[in-house]
C-alpha positions in Angstrom: 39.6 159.3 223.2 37.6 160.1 226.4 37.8 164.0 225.7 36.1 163.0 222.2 33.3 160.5 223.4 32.4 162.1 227.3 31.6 165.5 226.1 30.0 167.0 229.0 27.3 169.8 229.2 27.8 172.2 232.0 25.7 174.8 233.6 28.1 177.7 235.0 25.3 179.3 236.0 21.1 179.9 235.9 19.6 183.6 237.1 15.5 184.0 237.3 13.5 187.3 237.4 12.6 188.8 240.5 9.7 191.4 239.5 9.7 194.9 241.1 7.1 195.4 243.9 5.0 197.6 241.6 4.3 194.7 239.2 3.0 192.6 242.3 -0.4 192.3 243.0 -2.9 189.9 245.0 -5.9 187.8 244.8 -7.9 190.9 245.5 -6.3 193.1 243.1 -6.2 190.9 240.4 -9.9 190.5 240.4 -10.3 194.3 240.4 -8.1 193.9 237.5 -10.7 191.4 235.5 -13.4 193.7 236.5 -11.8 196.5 235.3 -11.5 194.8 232.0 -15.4 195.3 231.7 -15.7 192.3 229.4 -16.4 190.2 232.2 -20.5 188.7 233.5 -20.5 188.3 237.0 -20.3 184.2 236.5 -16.7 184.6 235.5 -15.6 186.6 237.8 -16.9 184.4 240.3 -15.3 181.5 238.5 -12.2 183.3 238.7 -12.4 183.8 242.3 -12.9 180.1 243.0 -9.9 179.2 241.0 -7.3 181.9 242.5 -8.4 181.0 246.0 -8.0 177.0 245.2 -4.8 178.0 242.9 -2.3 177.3 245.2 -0.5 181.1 244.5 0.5 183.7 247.2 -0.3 187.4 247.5 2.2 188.8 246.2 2.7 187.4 242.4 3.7 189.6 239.2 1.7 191.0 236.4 3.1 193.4 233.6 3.4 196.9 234.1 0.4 197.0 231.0 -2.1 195.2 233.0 -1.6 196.3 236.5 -1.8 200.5 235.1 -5.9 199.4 235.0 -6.0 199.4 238.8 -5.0 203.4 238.5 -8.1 205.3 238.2 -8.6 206.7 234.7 -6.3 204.4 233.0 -6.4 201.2 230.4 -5.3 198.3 230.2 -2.4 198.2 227.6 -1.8 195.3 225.5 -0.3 196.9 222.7 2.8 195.3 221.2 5.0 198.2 222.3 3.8 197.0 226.3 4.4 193.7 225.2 8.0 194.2 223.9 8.5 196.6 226.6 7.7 193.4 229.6 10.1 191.1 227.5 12.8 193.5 227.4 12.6 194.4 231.1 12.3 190.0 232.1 14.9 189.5 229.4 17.5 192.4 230.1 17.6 191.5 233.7 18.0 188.0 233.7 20.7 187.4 230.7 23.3 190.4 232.8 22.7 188.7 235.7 23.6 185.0 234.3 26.3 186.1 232.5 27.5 188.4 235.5 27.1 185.2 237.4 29.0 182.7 235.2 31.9 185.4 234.5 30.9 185.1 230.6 31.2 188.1 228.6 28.3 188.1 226.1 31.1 188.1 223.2 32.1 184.8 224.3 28.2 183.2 223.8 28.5 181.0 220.8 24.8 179.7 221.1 21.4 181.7 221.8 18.4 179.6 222.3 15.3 181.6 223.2 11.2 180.1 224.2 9.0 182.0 224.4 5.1 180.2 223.3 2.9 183.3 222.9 4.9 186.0 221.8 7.0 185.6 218.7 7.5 189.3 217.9 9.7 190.7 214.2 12.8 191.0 214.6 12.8 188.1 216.9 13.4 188.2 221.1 17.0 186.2 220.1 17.9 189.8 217.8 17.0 191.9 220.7 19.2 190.2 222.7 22.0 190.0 220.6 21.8 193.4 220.2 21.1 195.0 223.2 24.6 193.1 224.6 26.6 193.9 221.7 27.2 189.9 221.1 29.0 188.2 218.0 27.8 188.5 214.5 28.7 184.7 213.7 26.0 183.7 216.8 24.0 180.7 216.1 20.6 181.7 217.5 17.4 180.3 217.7 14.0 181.4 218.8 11.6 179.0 219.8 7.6 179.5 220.2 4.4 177.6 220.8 5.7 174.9 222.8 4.5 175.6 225.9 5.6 175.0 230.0 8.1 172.3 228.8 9.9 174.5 226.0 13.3 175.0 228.7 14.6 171.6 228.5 13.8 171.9 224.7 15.8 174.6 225.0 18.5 173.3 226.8 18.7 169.9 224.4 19.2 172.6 221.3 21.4 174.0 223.2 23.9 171.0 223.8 23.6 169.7 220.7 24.4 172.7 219.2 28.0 172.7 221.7 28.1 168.8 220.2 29.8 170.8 217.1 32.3 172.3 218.8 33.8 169.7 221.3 37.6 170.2 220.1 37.3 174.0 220.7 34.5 174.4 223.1 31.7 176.9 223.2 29.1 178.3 225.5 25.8 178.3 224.9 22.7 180.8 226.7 19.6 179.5 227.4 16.6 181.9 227.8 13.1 181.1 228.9 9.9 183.6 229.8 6.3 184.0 228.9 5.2 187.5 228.2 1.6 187.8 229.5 0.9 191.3 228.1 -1.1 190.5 225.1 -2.3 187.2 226.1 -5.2 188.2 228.9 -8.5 186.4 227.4 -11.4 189.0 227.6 -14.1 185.9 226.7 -16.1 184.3 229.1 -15.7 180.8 228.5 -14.7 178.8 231.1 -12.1 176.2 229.4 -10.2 179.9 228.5 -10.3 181.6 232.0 -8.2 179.5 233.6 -5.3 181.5 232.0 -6.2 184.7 233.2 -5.8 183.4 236.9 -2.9 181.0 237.2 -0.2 182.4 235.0 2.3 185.0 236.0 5.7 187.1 235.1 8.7 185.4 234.9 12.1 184.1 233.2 15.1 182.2 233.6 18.8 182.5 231.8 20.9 179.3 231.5 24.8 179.5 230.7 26.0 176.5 229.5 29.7 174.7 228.2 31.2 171.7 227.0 34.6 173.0 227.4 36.3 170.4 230.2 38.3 173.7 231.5 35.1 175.4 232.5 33.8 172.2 234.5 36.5 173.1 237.5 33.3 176.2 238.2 30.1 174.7 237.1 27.3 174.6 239.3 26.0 171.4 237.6 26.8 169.1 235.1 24.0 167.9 232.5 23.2 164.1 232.9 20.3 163.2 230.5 17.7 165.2 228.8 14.0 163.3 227.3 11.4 164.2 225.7 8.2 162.6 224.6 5.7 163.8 222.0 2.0 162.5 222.0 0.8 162.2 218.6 -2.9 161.8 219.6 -5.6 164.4 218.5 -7.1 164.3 222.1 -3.2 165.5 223.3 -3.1 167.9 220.3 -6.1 170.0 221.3 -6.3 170.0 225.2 -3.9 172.6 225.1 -5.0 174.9 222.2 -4.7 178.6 220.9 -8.1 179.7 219.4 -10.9 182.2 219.2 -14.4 181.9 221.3 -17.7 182.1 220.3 -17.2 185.5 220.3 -13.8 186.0 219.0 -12.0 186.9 222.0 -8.5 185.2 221.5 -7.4 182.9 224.2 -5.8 179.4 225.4 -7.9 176.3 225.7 -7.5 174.0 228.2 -9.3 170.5 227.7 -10.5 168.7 230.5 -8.7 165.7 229.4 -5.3 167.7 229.6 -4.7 165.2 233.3 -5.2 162.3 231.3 -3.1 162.9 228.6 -0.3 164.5 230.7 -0.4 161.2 232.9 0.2 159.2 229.8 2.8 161.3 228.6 4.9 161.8 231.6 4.7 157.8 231.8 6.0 157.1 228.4 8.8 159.9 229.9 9.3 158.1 233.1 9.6 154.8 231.4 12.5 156.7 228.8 14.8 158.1 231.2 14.2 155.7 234.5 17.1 153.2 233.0 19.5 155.9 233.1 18.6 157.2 236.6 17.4 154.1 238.8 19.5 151.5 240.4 18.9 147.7 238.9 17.1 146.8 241.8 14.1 149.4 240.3 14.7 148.7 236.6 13.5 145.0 236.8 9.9 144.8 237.7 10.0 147.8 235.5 11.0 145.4 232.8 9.2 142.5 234.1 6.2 144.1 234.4 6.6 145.6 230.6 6.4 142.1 229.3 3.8 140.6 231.0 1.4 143.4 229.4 3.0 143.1 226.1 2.2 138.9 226.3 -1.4 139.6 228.0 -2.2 141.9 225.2 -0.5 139.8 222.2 -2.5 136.3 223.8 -5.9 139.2 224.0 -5.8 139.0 220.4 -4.8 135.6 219.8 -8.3 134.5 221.5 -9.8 137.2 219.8 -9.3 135.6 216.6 -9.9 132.1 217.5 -13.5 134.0 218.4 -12.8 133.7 221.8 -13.8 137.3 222.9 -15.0 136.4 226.4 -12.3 134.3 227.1 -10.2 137.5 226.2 -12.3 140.1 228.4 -11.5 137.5 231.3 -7.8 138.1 230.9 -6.4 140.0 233.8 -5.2 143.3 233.7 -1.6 144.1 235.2 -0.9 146.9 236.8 1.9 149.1 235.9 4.5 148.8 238.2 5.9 152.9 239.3 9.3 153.0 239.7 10.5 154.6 243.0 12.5 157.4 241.4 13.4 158.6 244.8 16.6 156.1 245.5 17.9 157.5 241.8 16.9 161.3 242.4 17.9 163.6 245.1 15.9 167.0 244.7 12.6 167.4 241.8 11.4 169.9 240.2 8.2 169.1 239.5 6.6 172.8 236.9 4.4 174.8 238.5 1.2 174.0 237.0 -1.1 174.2 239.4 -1.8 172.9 243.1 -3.5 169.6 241.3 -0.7 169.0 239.0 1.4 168.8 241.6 -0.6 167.0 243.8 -1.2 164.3 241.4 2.8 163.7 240.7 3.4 163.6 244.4 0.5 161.1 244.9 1.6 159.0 241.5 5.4 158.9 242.4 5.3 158.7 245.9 7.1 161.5 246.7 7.3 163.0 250.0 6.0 166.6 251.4 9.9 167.4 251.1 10.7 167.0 247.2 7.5 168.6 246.2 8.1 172.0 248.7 10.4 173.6 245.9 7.4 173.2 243.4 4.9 174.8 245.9 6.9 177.3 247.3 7.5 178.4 243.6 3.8 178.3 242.8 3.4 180.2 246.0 5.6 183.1 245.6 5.7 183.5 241.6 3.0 181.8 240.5 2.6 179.6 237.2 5.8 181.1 235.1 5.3 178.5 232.0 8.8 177.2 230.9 10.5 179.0 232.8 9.4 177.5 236.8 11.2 174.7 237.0 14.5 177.3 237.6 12.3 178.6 240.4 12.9 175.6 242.0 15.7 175.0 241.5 16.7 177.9 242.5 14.9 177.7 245.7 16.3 173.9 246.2 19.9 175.8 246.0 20.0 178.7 248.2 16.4 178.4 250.7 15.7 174.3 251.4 16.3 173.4 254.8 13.9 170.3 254.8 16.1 168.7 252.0 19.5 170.4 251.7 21.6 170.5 248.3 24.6 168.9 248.8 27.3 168.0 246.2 26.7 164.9 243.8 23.0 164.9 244.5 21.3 164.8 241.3 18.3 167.0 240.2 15.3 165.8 238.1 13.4 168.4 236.6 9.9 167.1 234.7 7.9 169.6 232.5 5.0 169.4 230.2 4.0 171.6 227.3 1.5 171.6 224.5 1.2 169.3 222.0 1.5 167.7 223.8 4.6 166.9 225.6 6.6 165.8 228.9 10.1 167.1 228.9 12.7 166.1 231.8 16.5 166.7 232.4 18.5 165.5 235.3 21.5 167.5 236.8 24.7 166.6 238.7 25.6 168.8 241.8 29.2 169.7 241.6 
């Protein structure tokens, strides 16, 4: 009986893309790069510049081979689909060997393939490259996910385990892959709600190995805990993260300037899913408390409002929501990437200290904004380079993520 109903998720282990030194460029280069384009005024190239120097990235981040061959004199840039395939193959290759390697899984053994990847959803599909570059079965469930943005790995990783949920007698192991591919997605426009794009986003990936079989849980690395998701359904959350044309027809990714607002509404309705599962009682009840006074201000709001009392009704006070102090629930975060101000504003918000937010900057730092696929960055660096915070075992991992849509993924992971 507890075999049947505990069904764990393990991760045996997680492997990320380190990027060659020729793919590596920095602030400089990367504006020769947009110049190079020659579909650039001067206006956006100064924009640029102001928003790589306030980005929070280092020096030394990765661009495709396709883009970076425009700082050689006399050649293009390449944005063809062969270029693009070529970048995925070279992230992808690298990083599945090396999880597998890691985990001691043979690629025959892999019963589940999940692969995200938002902008580049190429025929056949990233998952059939895969399976057949590494020779795995022909009975694989696999799945290829696209257009779900920064927070498509813990998608992922919920597929995943449900997908294992089948086979809980047997047991089966799943691999999780998440990238970007930037090739064909550099905006030549010059509209500033597109450009954004062209400065904060960067190479990268991350492979996931994953079982529920309770013989494989003697070597995990973690153990799966809780996975949420939240969805807005707004039209303002719908189109502050959008895929369109310019004026002009130059293809490119939108950002909205309400994209903080909505992500702070949407990482609050996440919050306010998972924080009964990960916070001690002591946290949960002025969550709870504070829940219902709203609920009976807003009910008694349009009580008055129908006995006409409307300024009776804007009288009412407003109460405050209570934030939960996720810190004496959660060891480590891994807070993605976005940006320096994304981060900033969930340190501020949670009250988090300098500590749990250094994996987030140090990833932002030294690999820049990797989409989906940055929140194994940190992890990563939480695991083998924090001193200020060090892993130990049975500390538990949050890792929060947000994606167009638009949504706020977490997942929270058990050292073992």
């Amino acid at each position: 009986w507890i075999v049947l109903n505990d069904n764990p998720t393990y991760m045996l282990a997680f492997s990320t893309f380190k990027a060659p030194d020729s793919w590596k460029v920095s602030h400089a280069q990367i504006i020769q790069m947009m110049k190079n384009q020659g579909s650039f005024t001067d206006d956006s190239i100064g924009f640029m510049e102001r928003l790589l120097a306030r980005s929070g990235t280092g020096q030394s981040t990765a661009w495709p081979p396709g883009i970076v061959q425009c700082l050689e004199e006399g050649k293009e840039t390449d944005r063809s689909i062969l270029a693009s395939r070529k970048e995925a193959e070279a992230v992808i290759f690298d990083i599945v060997e090396s999880a597998l390697k890691k985990a001691k899984v043979h690629p025959k053994e892999v019963d589940v393939l999940v692969i995200n990847c938002s902008l580049f959803s190429p025929t056949p599909s990233l998952c059939a490259m895969v399976i057949s570059k590494f020779g795995m079965r022909q009975d694989i469930q696999s799945f290829n996910l696209s257009g779900m943005g920064c927070g498509a790995s813990l998608i992922s990783v919920g597929l995943a385990k449900d997908m294992l949920q089948r086979r809980r007698l047997q047991g089966g192991k799943a691999l999780v892959v998440s990238t970007e591919i930037i090739t064909p997605n550099l905006y030549h426009g010059n509209e500033r709600g597109f450009l954004l794009q062209n400065t904060l986003f960067r190479c990268g990936g991350a492979a996931i190995v994953l079982s529920n079989s309770w013989m494989d849980g003697r070597r995990a690395w973690y153990k799966l805990l809780h996975t949420v998701r939240v969805q807005s359904n707004s039209e303002e959350a719908y189109n502050c993260v959008y895929e369109a044309q310019d004026g002009e027809e130059h293809r490119g990714v939108r950002l909205s300037k309400e994209i903080v607002k909505v992500a702070g509404k949407c990482m609050e309705k996440n919050m306010t899913t998972i924080g009964p599962y990960v916070l001690p009682l002591s946290e949960q009840i002025p969550v709870v408390t504070t829940m219902a006074i709203k609920v009976m201000i807003k009910m008694t709001g349009k009580l008055l409002k129908m006995c006409g009392q409307e300024k009776l009704a804007a009288k009412l006070p407003k109460k405050k929501h209570y934030v939960p102090d996720f810190k004496r629930g959660i060891d480590h975060f891994c807070i993605h990437a976005g940006g320096r101000a994304v981060i900033d504003g969930i340190e501020k918000n949670m009250k988090l200290e300098l500590f749990h937010t250094e994996p987030s900057r140090m990833a932002l730092l030294n690999y820049g904004n990797t989409s989906s696929s940055s929140i194994w960055y940190e992890m990563e660096y939480i695991q083998e380079h924090q001193k200020t915070n060090p892993l130990k075992k049975g500390h538990r991992i949050m890792q929060v993520a947000f994606g167009s849509g638009f949504k706020c993924t977490s997942g929270v992971w058990l050292k073992l």
